[in-house]
C-alpha positions as CSV (number, residue, x, y, z in Angstrom):
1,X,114.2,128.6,107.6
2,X,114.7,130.1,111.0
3,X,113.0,133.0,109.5
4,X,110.4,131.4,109.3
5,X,110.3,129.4,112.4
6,X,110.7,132.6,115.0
7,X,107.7,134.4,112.3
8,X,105.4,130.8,113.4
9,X,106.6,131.5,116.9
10,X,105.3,134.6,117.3
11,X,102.2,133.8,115.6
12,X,101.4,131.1,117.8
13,X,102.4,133.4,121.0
14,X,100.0,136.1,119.8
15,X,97.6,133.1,119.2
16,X,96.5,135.2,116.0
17,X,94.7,132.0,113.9
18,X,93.5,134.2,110.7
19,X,97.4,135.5,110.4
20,X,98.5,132.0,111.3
21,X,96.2,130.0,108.7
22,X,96.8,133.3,106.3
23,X,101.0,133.1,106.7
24,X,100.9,128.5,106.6
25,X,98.4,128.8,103.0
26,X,101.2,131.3,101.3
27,X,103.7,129.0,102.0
28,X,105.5,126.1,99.6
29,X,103.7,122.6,100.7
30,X,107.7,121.7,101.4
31,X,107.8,124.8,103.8
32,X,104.8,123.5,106.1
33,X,106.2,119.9,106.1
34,X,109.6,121.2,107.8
35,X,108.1,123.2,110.2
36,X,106.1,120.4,111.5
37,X,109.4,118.7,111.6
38,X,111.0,121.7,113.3
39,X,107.9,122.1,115.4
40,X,106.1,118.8,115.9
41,X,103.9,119.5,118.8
42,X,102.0,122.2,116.5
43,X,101.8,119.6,113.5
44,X,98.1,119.1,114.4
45,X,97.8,123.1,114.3
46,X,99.2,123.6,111.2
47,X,97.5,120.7,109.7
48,X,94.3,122.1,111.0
49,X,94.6,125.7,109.8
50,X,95.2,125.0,106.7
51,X,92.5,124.7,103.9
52,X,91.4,121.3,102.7
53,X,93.6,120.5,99.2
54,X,96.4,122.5,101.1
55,X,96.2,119.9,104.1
56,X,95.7,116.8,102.2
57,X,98.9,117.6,100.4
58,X,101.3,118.4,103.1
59,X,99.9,115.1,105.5
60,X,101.0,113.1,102.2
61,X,104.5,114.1,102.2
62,X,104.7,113.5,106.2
63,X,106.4,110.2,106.9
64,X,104.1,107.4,108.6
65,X,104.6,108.7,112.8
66,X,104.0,111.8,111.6
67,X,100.9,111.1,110.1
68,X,100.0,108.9,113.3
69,X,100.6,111.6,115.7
70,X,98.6,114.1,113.7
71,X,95.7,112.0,113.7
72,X,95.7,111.3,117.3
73,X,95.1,114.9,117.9
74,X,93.3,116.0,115.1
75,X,89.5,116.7,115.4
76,X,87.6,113.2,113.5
77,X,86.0,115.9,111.0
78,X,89.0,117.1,109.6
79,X,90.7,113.7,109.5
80,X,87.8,112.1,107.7
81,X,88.2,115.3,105.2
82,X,91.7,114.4,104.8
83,X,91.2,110.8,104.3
84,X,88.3,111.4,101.6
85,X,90.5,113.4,99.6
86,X,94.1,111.4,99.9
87,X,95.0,109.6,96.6
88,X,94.4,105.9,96.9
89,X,97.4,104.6,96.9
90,X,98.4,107.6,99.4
91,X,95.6,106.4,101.1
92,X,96.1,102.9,100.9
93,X,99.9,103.2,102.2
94,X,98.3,105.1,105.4
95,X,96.0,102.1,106.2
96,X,98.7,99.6,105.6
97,X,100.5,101.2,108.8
98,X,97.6,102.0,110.5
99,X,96.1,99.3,113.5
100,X,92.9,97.9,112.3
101,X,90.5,99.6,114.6
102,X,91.2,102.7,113.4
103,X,91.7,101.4,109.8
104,X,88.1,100.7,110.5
105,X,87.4,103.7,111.7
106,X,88.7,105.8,108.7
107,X,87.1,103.3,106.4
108,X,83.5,103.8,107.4
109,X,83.9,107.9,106.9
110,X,84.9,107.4,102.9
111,X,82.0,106.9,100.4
112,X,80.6,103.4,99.4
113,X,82.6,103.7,96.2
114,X,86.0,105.1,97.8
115,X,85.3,102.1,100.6
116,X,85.1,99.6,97.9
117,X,88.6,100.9,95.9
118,X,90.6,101.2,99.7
119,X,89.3,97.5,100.4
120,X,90.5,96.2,97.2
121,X,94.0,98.2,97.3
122,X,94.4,96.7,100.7
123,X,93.4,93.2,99.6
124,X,97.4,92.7,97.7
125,X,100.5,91.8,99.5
126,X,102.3,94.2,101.5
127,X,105.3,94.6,99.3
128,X,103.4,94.1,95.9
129,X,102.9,96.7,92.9
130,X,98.8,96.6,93.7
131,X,99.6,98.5,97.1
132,X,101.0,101.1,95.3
133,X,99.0,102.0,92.1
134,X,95.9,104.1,91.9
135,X,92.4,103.9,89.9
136,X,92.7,107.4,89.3
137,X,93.7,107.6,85.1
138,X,92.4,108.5,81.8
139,X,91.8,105.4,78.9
140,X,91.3,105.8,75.6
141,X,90.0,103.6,72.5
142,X,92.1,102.9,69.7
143,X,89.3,103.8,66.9
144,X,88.9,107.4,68.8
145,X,90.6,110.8,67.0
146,X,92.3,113.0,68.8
147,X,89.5,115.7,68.4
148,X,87.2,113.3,70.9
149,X,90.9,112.1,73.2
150,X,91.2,115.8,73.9
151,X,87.2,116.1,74.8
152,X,87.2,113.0,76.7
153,X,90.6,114.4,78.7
154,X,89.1,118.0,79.4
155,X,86.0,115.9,81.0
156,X,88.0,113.7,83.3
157,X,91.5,114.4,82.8
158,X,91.3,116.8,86.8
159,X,90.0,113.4,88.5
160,X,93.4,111.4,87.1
161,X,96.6,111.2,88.9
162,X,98.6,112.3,86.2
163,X,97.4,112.9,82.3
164,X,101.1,112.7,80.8
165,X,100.2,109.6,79.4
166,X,97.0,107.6,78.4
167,X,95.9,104.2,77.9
168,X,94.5,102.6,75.1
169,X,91.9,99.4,76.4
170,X,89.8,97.1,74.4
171,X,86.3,96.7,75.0
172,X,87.2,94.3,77.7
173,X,89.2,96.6,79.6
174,X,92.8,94.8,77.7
175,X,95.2,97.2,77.9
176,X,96.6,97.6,74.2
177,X,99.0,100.5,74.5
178,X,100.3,104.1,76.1
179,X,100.6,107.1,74.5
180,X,102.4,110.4,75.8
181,X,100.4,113.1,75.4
182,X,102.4,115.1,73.9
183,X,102.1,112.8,70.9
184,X,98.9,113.9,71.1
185,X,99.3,117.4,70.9
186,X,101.7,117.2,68.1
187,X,99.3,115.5,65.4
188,X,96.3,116.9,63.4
189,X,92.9,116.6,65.5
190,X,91.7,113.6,63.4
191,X,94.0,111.3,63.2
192,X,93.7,108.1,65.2
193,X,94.3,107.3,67.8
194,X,95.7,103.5,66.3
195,X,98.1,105.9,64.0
196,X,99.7,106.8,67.0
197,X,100.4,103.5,68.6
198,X,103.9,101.5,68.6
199,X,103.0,98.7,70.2
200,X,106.2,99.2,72.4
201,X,104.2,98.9,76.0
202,X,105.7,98.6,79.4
203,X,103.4,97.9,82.3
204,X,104.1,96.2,86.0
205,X,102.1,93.3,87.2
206,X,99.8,94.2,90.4
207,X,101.5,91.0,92.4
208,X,105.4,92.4,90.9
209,X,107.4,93.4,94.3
210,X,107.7,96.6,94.8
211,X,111.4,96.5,94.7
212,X,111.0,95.1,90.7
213,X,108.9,98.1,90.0
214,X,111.8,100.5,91.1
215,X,114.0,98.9,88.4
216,X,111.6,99.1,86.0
217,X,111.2,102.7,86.7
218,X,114.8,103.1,86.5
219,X,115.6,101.5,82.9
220,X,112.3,103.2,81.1
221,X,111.8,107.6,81.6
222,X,108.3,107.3,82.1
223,X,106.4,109.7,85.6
224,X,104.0,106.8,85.5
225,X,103.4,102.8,84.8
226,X,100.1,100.8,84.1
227,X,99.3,98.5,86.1
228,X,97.5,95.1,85.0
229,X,96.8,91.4,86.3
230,X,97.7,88.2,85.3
231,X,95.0,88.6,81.6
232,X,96.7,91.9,81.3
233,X,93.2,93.9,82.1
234,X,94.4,97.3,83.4
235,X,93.7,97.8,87.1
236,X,95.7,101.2,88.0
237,X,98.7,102.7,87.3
238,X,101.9,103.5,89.4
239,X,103.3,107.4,89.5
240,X,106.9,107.9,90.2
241,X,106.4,110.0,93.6
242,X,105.5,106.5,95.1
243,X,108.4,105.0,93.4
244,X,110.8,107.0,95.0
245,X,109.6,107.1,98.1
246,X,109.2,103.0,98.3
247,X,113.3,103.2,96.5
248,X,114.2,105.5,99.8
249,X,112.5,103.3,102.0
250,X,114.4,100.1,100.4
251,X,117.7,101.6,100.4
252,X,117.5,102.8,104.2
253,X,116.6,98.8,105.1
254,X,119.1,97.7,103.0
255,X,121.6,100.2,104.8
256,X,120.3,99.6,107.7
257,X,120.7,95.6,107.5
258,X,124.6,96.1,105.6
259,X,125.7,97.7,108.7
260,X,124.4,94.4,110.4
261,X,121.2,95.6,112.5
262,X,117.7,94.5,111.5
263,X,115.6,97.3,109.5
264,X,113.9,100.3,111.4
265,X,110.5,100.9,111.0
266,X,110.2,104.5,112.4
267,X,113.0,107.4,112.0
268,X,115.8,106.6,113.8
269,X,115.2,109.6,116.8
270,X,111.6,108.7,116.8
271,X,112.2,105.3,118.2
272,X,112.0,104.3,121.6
273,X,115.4,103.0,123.2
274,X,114.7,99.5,124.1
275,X,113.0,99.0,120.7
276,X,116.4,100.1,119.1
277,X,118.5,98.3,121.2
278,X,116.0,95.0,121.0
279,X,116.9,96.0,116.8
280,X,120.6,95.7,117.0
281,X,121.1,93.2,119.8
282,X,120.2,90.2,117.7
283,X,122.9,90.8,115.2
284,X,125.0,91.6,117.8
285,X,124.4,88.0,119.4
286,X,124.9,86.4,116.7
287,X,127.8,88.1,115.3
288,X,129.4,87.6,118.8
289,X,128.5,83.5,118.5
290,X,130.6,83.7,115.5
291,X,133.2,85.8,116.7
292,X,133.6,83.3,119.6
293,X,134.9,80.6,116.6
294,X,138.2,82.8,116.2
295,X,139.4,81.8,119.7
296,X,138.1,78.0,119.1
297,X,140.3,78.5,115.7
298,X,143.4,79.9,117.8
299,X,142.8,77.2,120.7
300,X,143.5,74.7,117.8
301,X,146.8,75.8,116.8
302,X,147.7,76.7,120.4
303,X,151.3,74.5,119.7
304,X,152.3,76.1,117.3
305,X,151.5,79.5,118.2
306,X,153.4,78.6,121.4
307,X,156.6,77.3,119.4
308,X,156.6,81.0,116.8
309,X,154.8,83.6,118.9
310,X,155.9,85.9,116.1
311,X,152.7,84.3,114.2
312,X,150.8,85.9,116.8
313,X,151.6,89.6,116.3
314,X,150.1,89.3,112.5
315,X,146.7,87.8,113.3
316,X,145.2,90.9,113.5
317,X,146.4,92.1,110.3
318,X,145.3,89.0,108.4
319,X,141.9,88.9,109.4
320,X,141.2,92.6,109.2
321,X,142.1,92.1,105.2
322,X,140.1,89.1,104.9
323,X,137.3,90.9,106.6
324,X,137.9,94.6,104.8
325,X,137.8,92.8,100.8
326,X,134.4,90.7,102.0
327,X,132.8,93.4,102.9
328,X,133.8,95.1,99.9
329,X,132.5,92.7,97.4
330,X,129.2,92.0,100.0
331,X,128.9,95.9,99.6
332,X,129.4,96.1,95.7
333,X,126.8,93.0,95.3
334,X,123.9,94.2,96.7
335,X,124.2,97.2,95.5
336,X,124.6,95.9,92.2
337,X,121.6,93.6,92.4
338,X,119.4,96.4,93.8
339,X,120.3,98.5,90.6
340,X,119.9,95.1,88.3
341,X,122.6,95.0,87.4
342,X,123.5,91.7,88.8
343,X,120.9,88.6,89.0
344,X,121.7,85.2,90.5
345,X,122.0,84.0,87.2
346,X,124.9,85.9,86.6
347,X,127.3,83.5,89.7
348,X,129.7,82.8,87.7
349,X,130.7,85.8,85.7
350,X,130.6,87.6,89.3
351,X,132.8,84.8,90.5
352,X,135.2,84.9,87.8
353,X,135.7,88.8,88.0
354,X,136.4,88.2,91.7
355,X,138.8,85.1,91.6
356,X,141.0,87.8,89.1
357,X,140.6,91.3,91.6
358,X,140.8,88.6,94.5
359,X,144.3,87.8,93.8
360,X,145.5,91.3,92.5
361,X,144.3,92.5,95.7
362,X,146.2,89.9,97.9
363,X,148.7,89.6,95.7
364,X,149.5,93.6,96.3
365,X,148.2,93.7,100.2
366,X,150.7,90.4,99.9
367,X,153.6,92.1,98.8
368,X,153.4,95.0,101.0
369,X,153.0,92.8,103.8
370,X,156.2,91.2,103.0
371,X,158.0,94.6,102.2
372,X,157.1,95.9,105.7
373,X,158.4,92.7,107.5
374,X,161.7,93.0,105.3
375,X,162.1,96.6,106.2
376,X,161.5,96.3,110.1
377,X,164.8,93.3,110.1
378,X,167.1,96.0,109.3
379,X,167.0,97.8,112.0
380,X,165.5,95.0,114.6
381,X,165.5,91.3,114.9
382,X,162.3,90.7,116.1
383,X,161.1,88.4,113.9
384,X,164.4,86.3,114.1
385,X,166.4,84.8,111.7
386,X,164.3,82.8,109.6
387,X,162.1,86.5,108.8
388,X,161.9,85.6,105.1
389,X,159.3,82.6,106.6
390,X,157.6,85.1,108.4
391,X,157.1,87.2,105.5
392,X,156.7,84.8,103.0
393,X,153.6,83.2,105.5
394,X,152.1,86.4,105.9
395,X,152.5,87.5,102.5
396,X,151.0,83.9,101.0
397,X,148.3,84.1,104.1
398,X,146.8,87.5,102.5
399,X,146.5,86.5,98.9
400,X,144.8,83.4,100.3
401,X,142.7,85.2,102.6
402,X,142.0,88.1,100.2
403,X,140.4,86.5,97.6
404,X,138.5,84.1,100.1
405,X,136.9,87.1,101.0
406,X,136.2,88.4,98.2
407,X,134.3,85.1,97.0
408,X,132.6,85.0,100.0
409,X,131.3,88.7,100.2
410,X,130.4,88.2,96.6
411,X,128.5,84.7,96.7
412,X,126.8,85.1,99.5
413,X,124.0,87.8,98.6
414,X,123.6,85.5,95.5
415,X,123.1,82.9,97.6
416,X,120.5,84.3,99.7
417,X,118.8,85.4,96.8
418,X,118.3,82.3,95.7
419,X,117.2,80.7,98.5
420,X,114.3,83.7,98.8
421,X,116.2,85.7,101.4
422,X,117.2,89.0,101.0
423,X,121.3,89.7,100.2
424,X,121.4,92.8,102.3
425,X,121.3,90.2,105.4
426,X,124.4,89.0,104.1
427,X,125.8,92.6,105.9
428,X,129.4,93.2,106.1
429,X,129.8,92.7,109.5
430,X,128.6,89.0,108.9
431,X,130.7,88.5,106.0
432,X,133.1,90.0,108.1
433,X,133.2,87.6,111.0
434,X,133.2,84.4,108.4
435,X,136.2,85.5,106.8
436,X,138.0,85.8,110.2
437,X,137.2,82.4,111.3
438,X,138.3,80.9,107.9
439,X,141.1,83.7,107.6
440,X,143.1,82.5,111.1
441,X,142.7,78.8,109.3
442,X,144.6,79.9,106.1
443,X,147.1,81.3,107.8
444,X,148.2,78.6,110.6
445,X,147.9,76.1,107.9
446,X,150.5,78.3,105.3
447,X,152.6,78.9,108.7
448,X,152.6,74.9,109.0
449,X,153.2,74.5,105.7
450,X,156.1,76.6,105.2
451,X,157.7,76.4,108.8
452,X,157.1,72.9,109.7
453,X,161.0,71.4,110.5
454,X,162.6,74.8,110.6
455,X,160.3,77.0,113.4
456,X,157.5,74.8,114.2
């Protein structure tokens, strides 16, 4: 790659534009993309010089501020070349970022009938499956051969998105069925097309979320899905290049939100500083707020902290464990439900499995606590003579604050899912400082419990 950065270099320094379009056009579409990473103030150049399909396919891989930078600078007649020949749901993602005047803008260069399909696209929800699908595909009748499938492909198959599988419609645009084409290829020319159908079809729903259509990519090997409405007439389909780049977008929020910050909108070193720091002080706030409970929790058994001091020294230790097996479970959850492999409906199996690896967890974290306080007593007495209380407290405390944690990390993205919210908000930090507040209240109330008479 530096090879190929110094060769752009001196390109540009010898500001030779045949050799420079000549060198950008013999390159992979992957090549251009990271060197308008590498060299973003020339993105507009490179964009420019080279030829029309070339272009279009490079600005679709850019992420969005890319894109928006490149069309600041570009001249308007290139951009309106670029935007008549985007894909439509390439092309519908771009205005979906874009401010509206220049939405507007870009709108009026297309043609009356590529107007009418962006206005549509842009007419779903945000998040739904319509934003994503495109009108670009290849139907088929049921009563057709494959002699007049093949005919019908070779006339529009080069306008489709992808021709690895076709749809069978009714005469009211139904859809009835997909077929692979290579179960095409494989038959005689005249046999029917209604030979060939199972009946076996999987297609999303143009208001489905987005993240739903990632999972139904995932369970089904299919490069594309039809999309229909709510009388199952087909509307577009949805290719798997736009699935993956929605599933990398959702995992970076979800990421993003588990490590307790709200979700970035632009790369991380394309983002002004206050707008980063107005991101992660909210959390921070409210984390904070809760934090602030731990002390209130402390101020309330002040007495008998004062009368065993020693109950001091293991607070740390306690609520870090409490803390650590939430976020755990939190982390395992929502990952879990955004590979669907958990639902809300599933609450009580989750909570079952967690009331079990709860207490093996605190019952061993629990036992090593106890070892470690038996071990330090011979060679110090600085938990006194009553250390087997100490270490029975502490080692009680963990298995109770262990497996509190670890039905709090895992309820609470259940939880939020079912009240409509999304689990990744329930991040491991915030799990984190619950289990601290409720952690310190275990363990003063097992220190009570167990010392009251004898060292409190």
């Amino acid at each position: 790659m530096e090879e190929m950065v110094e060769q752009i270099e001196l390109l540009l320094e010898q500001k030779d534009d045949i050799k420079l379009q000549e060198y950008l056009n013999n390159l992979n579409i992957s090549d251009v993309e990271q060197l308008i990473d590498d060299l973003p103030e020339y993105g507009p150049r490179f964009i420019d010089s080279l030829s029309l399909k070339r272009a279009v396919n490079v600005f679709r891989i850019l992420d969005f501020p890319t894109q928006e930078r490149i069309i600041k600078k570009l001249p308007g007649t290139k951009i309106a070349e670029i935007v008549k020949e985007l894909p439509p749901d390439d092309r519908t993602s771009l205005f979906s970022e874009l401010h509206g005047d220049t939405v507007k803008a870009m709108i009026l260069q297309l043609s009356a009938e590529d107007r009418k399909e962006a206005l549509m696209l842009l007419g779903y929800k945000e998040d739904s499956v319509g934003r994503l699908m495109t009108p670009d595909y290849v139907t088929v009748k049921k009563t057709w051969d494959v002699n007049r499938v093949l005919a019908h492909l070779r006339k529009y198959g080069k306008n489709s998105e992808t021709i690895d599988v076709l749809y069978v419609i009714d005469s009211s645009g139904v859809l009835v069925d997909d077929i692979r084409i290579r179960d095409i290829l494989l038959v005689e020319p005249e046999t029917k097309i209604s030979a060939l159908m199972d009946n076996r079809l999987i297609a999303l729903n143009v208001n489905d979320p987005q993240e739903e259509a990632i999972n139904v990519f995932r369970m089904n090997n299919r490069t594309a899905l039809p999309v229909t409405d709510d009388n199952n007439i087909l509307l577009g389909i949805v290719t798997v290049d736009d699935i993956l780049w929605i599933a990398n977008e959702e995992y970076t929020e979800d990421i993003q939100k588990i490590g307790g910050t709200e979700a970035l909108d632009e790369p991380y070193m394309d983002m002004p500083l206050l707008k980063l720091v107005k991101k992660r002080v909210g959390w921070l706030i409210i984390l904070f707020l809760g934090e602030m409970l731990t002390a209130t929790a402390m101020g309330f058994f002040e007495a008998q902290i004062a009368k065993a001091v020693v109950l001091a020294l293991f607070v740390p230790l306690i609520i870090s464990s409490g803390g650590n097996s939430g976020s755990q479970a939190s982390t395992l959850i929502i990952q879990a439900m955004a590979l669907g492999e958990v639902t809300v409906a599933d609450w009580w199996r989750v909570m079952r499995r967690e009331i079990v690896s709860g207490l093996l967890l605190g019952l061993t974290l629990g036992i090593i606590g106890f070892m470690r306080i038996y071990a330090w007593t011979l060679f110090s007495d600085i938990y006194g003579p009553h250390w087997i209380l100490v270490g029975l407290t502490v080692g009680i405390a963990l298995v109770g604050v262990v497996l509190w944690g670890s039905l709090a990390g895992s309820m609470l993205p259940l939880l939020l899912k079912k009240l409509g919210a999304d689990p990744a908000t329930s991040s491991a930090p915030f799990v984190a400082t619950l289990v601290d507040v409720t952690g310190l209240i275990i363990y003063f109330t097992i220190a009570v419990t167990l010392m009251r008479g004898v060292m409190l």
